[in-house]
N, CA, C and O atoms as a Tripos MOL2 file, in Angstrom:
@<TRIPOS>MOLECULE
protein
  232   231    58     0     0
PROTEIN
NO_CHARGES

@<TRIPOS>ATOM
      1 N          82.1370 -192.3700 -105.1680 N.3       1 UNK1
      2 CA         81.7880 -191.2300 -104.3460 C.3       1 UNK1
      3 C          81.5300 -191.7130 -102.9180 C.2       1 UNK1
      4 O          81.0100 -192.8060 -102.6960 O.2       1 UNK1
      5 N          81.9300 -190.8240 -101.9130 N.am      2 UNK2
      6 CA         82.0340 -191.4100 -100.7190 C.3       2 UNK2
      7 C          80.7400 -190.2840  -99.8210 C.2       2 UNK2
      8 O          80.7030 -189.0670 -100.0030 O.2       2 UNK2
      9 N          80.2800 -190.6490  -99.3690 N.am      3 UNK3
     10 CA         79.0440 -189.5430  -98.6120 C.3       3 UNK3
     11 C          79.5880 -190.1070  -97.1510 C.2       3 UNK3
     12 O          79.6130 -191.2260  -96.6390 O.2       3 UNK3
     13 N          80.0650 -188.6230  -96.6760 N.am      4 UNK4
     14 CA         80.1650 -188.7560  -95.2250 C.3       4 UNK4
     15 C          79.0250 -187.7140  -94.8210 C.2       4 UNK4
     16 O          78.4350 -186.8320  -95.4450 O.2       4 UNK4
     17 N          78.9520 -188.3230  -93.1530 N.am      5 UNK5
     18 CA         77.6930 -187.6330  -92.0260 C.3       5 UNK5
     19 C          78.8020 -187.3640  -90.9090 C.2       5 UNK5
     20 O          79.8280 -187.9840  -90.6290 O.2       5 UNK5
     21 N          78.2970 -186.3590  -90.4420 N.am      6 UNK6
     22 CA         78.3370 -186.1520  -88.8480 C.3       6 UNK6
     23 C          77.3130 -185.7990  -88.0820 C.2       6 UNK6
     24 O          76.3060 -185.3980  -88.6640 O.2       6 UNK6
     25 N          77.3160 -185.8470  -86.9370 N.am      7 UNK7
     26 CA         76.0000 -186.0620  -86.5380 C.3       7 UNK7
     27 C          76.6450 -185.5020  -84.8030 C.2       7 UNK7
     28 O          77.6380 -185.8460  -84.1620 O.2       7 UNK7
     29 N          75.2930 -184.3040  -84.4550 N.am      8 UNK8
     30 CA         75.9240 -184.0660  -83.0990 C.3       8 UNK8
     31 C          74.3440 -184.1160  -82.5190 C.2       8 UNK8
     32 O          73.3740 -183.5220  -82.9890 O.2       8 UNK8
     33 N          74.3840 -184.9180  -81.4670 N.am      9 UNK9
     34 CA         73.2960 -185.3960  -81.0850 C.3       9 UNK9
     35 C          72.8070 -183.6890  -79.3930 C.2       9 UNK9
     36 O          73.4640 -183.4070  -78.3910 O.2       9 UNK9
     37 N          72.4230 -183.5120  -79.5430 N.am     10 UNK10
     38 CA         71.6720 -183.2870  -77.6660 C.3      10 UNK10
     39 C          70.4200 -183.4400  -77.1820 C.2      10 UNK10
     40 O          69.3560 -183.1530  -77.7300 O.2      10 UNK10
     41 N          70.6350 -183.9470  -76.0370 N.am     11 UNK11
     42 CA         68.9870 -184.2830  -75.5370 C.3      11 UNK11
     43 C          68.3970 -182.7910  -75.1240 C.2      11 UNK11
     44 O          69.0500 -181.7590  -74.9720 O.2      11 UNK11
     45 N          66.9700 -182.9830  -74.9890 N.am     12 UNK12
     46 CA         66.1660 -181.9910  -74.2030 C.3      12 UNK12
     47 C          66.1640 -180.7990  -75.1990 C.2      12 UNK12
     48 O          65.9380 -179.6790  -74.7400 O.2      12 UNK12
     49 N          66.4260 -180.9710  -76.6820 N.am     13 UNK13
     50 CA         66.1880 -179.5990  -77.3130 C.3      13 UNK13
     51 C          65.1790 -179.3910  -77.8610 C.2      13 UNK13
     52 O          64.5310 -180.3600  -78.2550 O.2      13 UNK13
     53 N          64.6450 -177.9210  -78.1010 N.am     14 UNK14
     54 CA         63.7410 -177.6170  -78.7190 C.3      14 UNK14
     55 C          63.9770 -176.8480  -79.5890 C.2      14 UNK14
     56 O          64.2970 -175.6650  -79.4760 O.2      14 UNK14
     57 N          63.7370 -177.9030  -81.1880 N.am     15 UNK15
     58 CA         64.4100 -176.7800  -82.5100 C.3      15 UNK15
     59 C          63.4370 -175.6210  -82.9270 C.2      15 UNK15
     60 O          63.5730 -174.7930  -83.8270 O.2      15 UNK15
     61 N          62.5280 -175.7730  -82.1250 N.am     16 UNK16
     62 CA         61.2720 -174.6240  -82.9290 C.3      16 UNK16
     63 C          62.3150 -173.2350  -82.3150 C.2      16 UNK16
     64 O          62.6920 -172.3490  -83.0820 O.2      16 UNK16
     65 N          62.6240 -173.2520  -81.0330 N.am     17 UNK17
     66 CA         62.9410 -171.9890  -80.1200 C.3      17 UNK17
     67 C          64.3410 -171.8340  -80.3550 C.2      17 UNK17
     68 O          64.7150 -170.8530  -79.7120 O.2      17 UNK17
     69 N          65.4440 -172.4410  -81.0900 N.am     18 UNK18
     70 CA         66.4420 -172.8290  -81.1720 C.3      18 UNK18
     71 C          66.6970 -171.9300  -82.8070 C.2      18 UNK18
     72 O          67.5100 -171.0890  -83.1890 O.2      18 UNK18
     73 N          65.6960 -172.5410  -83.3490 N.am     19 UNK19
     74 CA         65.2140 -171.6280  -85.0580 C.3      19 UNK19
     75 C          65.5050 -170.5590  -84.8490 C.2      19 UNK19
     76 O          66.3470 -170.0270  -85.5730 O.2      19 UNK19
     77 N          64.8270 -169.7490  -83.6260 N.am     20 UNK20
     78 CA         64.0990 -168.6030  -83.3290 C.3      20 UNK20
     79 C          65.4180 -167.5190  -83.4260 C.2      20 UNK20
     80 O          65.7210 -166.5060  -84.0560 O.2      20 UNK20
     81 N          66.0190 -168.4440  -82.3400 N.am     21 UNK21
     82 CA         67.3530 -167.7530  -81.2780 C.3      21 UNK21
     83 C          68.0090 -167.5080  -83.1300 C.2      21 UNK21
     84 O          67.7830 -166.5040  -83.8050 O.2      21 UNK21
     85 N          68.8470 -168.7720  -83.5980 N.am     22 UNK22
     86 CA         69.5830 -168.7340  -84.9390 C.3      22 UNK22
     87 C          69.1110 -167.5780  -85.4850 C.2      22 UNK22
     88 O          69.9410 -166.6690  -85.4810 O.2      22 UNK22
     89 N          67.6770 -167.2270  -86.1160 N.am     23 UNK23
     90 CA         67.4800 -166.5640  -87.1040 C.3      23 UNK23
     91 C          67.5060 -165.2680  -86.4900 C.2      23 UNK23
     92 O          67.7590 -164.4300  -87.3560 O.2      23 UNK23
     93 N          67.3230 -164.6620  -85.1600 N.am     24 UNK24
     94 CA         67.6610 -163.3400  -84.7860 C.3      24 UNK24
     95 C          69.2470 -163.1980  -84.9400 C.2      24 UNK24
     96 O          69.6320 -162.0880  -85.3070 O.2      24 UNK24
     97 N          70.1210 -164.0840  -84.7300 N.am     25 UNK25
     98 CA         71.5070 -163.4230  -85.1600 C.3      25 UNK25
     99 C          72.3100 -163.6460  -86.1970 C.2      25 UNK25
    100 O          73.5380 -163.5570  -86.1870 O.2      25 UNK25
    101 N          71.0650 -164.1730  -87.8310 N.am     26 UNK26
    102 CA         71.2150 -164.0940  -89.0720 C.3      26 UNK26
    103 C          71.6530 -165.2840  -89.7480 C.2      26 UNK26
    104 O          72.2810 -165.2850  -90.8080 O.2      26 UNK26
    105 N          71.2660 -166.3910  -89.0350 N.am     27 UNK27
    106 CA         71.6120 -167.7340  -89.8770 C.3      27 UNK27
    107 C          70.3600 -167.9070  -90.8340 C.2      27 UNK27
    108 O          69.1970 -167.9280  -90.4300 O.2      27 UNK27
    109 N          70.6300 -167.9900  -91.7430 N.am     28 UNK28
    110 CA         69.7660 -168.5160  -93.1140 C.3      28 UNK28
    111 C          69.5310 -169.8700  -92.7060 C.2      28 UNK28
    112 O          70.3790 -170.5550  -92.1360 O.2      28 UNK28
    113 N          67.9830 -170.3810  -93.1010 N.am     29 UNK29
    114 CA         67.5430 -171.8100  -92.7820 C.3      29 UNK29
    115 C          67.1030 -172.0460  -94.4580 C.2      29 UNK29
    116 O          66.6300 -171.0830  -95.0630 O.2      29 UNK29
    117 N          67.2720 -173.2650  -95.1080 N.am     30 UNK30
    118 CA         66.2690 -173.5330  -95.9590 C.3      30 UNK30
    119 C          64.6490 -173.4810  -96.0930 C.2      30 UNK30
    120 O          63.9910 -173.7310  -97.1030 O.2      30 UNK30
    121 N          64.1980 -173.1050  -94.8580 N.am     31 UNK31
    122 CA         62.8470 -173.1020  -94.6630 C.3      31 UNK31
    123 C          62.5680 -172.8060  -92.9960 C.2      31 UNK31
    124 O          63.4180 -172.7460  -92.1070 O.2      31 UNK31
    125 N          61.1310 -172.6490  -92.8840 N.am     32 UNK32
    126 CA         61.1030 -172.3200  -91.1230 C.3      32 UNK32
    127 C          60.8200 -174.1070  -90.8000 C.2      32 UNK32
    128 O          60.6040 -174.9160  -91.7020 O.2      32 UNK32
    129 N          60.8880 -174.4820  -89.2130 N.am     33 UNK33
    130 CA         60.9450 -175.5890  -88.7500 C.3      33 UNK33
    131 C          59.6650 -176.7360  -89.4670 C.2      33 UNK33
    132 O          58.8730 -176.3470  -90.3250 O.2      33 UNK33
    133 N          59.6720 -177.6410  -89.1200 N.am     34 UNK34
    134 CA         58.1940 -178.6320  -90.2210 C.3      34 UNK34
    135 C          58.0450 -179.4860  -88.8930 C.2      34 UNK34
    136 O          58.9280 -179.5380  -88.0360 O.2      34 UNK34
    137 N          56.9400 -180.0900  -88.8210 N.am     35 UNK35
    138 CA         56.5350 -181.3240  -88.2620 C.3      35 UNK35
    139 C          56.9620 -182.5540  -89.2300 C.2      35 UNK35
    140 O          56.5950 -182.6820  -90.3980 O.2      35 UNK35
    141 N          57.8270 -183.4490  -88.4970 N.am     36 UNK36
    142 CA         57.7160 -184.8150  -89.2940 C.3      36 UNK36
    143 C          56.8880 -185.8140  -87.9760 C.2      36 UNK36
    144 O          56.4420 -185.5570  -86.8570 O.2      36 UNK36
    145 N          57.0220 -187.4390  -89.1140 N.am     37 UNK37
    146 CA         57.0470 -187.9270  -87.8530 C.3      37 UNK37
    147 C          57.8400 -188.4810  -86.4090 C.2      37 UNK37
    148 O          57.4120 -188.9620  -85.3600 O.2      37 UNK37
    149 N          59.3470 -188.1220  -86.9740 N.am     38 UNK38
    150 CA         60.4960 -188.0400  -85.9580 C.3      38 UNK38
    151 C          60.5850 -186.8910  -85.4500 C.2      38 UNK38
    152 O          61.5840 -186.7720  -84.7420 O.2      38 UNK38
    153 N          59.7380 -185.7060  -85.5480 N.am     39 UNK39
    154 CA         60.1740 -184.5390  -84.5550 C.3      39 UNK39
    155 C          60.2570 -183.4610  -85.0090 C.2      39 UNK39
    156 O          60.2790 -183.6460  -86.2260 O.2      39 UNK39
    157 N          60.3140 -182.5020  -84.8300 N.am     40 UNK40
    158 CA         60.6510 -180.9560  -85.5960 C.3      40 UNK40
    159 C          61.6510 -180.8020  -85.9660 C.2      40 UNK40
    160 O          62.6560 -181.0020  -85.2850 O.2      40 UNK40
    161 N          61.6530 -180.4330  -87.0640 N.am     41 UNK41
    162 CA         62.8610 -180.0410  -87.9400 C.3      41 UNK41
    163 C          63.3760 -178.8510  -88.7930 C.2      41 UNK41
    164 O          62.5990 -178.4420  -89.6560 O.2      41 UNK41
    165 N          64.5990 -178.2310  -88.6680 N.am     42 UNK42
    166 CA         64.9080 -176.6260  -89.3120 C.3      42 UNK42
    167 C          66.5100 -177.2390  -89.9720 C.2      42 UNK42
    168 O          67.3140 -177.9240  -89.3400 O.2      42 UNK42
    169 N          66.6200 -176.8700  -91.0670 N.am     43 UNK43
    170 CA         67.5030 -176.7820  -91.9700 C.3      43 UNK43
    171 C          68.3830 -176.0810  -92.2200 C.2      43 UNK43
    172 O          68.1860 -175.2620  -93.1180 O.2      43 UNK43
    173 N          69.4520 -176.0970  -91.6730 N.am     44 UNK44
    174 CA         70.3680 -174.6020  -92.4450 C.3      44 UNK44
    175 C          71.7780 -175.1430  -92.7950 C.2      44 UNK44
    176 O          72.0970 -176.2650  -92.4010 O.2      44 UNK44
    177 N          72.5000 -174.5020  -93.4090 N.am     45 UNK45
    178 CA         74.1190 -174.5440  -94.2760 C.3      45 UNK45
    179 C          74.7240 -173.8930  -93.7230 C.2      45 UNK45
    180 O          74.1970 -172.7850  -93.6210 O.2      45 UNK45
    181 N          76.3500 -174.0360  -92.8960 N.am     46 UNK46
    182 CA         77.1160 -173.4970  -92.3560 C.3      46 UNK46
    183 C          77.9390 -172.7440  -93.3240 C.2      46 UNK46
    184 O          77.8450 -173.0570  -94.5110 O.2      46 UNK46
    185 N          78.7240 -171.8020  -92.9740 N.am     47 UNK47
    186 CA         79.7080 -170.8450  -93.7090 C.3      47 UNK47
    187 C          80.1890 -171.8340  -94.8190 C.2      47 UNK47
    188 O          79.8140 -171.6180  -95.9710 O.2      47 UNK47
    189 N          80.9930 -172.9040  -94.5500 N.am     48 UNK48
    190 CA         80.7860 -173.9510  -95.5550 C.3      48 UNK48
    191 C          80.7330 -174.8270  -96.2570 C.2      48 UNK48
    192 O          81.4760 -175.5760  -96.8920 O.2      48 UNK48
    193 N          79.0800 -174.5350  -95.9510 N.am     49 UNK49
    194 CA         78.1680 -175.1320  -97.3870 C.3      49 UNK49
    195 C          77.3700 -176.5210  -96.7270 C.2      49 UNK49
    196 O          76.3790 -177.0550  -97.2240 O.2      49 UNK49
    197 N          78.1630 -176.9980  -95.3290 N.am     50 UNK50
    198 CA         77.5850 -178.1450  -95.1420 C.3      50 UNK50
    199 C          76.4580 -178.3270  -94.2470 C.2      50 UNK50
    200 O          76.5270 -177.7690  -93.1520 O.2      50 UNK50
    201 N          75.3590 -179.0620  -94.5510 N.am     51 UNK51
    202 CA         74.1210 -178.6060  -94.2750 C.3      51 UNK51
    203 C          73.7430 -179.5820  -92.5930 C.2      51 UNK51
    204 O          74.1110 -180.6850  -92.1890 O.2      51 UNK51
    205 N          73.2190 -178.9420  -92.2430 N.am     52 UNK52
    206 CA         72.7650 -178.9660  -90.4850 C.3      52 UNK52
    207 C          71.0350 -179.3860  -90.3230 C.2      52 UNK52
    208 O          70.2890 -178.5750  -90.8720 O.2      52 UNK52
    209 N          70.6100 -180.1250  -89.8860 N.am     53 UNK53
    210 CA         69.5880 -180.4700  -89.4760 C.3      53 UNK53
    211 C          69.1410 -180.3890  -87.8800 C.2      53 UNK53
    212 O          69.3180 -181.2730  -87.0420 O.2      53 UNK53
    213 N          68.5390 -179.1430  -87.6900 N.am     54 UNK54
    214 CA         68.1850 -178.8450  -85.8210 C.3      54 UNK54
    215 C          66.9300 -180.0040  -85.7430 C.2      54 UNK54
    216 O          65.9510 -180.0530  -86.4890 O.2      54 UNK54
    217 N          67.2520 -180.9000  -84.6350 N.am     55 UNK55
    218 CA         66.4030 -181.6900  -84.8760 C.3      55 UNK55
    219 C          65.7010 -182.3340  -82.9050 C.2      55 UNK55
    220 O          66.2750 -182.8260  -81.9330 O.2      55 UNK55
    221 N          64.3630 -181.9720  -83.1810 N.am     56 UNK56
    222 CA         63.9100 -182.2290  -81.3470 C.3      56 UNK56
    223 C          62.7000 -183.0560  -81.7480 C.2      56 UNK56
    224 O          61.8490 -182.7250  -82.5730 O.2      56 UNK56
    225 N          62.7410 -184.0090  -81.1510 N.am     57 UNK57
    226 CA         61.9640 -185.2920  -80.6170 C.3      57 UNK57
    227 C          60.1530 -185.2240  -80.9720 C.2      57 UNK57
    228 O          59.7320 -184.0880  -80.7500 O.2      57 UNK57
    229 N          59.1200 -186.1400  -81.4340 N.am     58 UNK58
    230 CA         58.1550 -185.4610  -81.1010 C.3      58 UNK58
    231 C          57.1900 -185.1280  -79.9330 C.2      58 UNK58
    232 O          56.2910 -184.3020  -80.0910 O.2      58 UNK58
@<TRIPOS>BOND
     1     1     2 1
     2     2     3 1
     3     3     4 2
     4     3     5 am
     5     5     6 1
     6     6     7 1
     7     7     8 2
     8     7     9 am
     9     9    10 1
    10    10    11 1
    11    11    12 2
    12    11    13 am
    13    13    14 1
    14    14    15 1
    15    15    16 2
    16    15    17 am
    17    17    18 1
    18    18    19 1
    19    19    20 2
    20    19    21 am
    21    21    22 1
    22    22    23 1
    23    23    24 2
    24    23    25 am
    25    25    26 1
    26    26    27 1
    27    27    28 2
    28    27    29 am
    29    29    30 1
    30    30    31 1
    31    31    32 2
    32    31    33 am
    33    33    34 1
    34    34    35 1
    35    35    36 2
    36    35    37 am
    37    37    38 1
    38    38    39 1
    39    39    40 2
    40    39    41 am
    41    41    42 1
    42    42    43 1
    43    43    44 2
    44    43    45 am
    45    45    46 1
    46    46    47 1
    47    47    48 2
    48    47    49 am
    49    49    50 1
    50    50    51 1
    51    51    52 2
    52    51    53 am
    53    53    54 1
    54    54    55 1
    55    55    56 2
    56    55    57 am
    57    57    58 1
    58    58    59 1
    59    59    60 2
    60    59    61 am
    61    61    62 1
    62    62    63 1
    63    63    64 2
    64    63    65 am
    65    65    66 1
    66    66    67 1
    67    67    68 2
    68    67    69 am
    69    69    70 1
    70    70    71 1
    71    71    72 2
    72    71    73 am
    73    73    74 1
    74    74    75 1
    75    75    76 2
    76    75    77 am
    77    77    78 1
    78    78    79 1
    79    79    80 2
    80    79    81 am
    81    81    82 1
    82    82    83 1
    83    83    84 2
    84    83    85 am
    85    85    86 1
    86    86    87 1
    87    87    88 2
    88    87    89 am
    89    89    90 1
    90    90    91 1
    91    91    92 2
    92    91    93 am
    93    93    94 1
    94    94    95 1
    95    95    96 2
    96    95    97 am
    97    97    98 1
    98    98    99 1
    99    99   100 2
   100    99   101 am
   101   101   102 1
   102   102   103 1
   103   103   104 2
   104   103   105 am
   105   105   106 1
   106   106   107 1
   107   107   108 2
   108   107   109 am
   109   109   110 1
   110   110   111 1
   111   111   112 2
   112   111   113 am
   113   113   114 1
   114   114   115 1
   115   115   116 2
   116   115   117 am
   117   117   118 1
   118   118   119 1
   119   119   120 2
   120   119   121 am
   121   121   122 1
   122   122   123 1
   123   123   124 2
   124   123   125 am
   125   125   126 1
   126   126   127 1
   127   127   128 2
   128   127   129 am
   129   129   130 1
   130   130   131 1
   131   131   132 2
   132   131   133 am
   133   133   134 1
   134   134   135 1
   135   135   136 2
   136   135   137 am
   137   137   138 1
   138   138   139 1
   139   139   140 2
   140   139   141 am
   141   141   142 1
   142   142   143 1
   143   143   144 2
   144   143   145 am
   145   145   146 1
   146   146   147 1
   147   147   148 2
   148   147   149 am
   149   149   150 1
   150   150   151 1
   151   151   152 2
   152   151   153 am
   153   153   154 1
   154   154   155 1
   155   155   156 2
   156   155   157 am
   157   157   158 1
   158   158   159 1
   159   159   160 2
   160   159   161 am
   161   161   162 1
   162   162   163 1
   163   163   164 2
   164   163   165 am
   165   165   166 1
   166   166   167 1
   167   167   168 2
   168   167   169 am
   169   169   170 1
   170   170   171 1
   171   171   172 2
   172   171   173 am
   173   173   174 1
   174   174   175 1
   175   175   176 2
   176   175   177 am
   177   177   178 1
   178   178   179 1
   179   179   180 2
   180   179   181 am
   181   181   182 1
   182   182   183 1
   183   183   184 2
   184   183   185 am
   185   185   186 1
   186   186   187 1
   187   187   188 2
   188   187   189 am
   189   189   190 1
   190   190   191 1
   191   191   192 2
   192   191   193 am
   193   193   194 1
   194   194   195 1
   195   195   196 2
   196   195   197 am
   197   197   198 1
   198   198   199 1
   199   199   200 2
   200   199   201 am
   201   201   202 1
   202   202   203 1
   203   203   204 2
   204   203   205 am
   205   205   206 1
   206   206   207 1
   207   207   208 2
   208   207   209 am
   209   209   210 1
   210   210   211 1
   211   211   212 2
   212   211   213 am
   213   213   214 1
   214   214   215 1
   215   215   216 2
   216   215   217 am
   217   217   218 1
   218   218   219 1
   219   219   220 2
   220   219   221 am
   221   221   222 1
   222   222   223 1
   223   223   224 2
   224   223   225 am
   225   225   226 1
   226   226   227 1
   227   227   228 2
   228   227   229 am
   229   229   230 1
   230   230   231 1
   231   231   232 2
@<TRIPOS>SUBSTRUCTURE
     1 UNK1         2 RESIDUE 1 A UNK
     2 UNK2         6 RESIDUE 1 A UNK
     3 UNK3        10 RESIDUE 1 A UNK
     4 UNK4        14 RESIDUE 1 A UNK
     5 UNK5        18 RESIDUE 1 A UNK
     6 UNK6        22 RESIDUE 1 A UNK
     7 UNK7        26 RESIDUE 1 A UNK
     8 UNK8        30 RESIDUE 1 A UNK
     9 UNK9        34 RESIDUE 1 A UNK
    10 UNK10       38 RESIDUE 1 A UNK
    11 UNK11       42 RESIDUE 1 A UNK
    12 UNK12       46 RESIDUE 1 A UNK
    13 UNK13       50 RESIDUE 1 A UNK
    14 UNK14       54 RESIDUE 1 A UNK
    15 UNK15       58 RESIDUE 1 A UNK
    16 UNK16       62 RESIDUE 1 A UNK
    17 UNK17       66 RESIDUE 1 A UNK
    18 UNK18       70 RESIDUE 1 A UNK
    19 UNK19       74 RESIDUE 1 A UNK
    20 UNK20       78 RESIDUE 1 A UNK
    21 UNK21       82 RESIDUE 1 A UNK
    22 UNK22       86 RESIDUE 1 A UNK
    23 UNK23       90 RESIDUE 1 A UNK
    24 UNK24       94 RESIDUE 1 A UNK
    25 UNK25       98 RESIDUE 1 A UNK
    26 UNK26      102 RESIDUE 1 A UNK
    27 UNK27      106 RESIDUE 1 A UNK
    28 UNK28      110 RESIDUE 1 A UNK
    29 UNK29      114 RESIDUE 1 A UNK
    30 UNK30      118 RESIDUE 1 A UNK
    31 UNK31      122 RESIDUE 1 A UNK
    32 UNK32      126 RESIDUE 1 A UNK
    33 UNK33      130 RESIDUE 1 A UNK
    34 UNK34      134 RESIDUE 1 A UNK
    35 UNK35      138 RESIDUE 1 A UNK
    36 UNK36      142 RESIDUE 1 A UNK
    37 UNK37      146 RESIDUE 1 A UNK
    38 UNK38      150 RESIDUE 1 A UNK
    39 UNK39      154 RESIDUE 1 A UNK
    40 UNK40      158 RESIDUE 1 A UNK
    41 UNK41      162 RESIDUE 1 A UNK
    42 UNK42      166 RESIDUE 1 A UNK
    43 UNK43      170 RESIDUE 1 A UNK
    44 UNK44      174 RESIDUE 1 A UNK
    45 UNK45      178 RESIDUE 1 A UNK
    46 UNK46      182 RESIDUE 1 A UNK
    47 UNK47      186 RESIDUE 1 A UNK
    48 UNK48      190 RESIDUE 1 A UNK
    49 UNK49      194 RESIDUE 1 A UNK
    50 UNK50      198 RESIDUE 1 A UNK
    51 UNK51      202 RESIDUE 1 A UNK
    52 UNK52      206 RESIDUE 1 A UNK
    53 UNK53      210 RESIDUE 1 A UNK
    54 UNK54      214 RESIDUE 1 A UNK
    55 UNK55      218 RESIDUE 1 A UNK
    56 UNK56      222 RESIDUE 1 A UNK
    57 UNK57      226 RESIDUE 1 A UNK
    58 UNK58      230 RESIDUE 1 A UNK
């Protein structure tokens, strides 16, 4: 089994407000954003299926 990533990086984001924007024009998240210790984090699955990590700095 082969596990591929992609990974799209941008500076200066903020996933809490980014959540916000997504979920007013109906993207499903696995959950609302979390504190880790790498930064805030929101979860969601594209049309499909492959899963997205919004991810801003702490």
């Amino acid at each position: 089994m082969r596990l591929r990533c992609t990974a799209l990086v941008v500076d200066d984001y903020d996933a809490a407000a980014e959540y916000e924007r997504l979920v007013a024009l109906g993207v499903e998240f696995e959950g609302p954003p979390r504190v880790a210790a790498h930064g805030t984090v929101a979860v969601f699955r594209d049309v499909a299926g492959n899963r997205w990590d919004l991810l801003s700095g702490p």
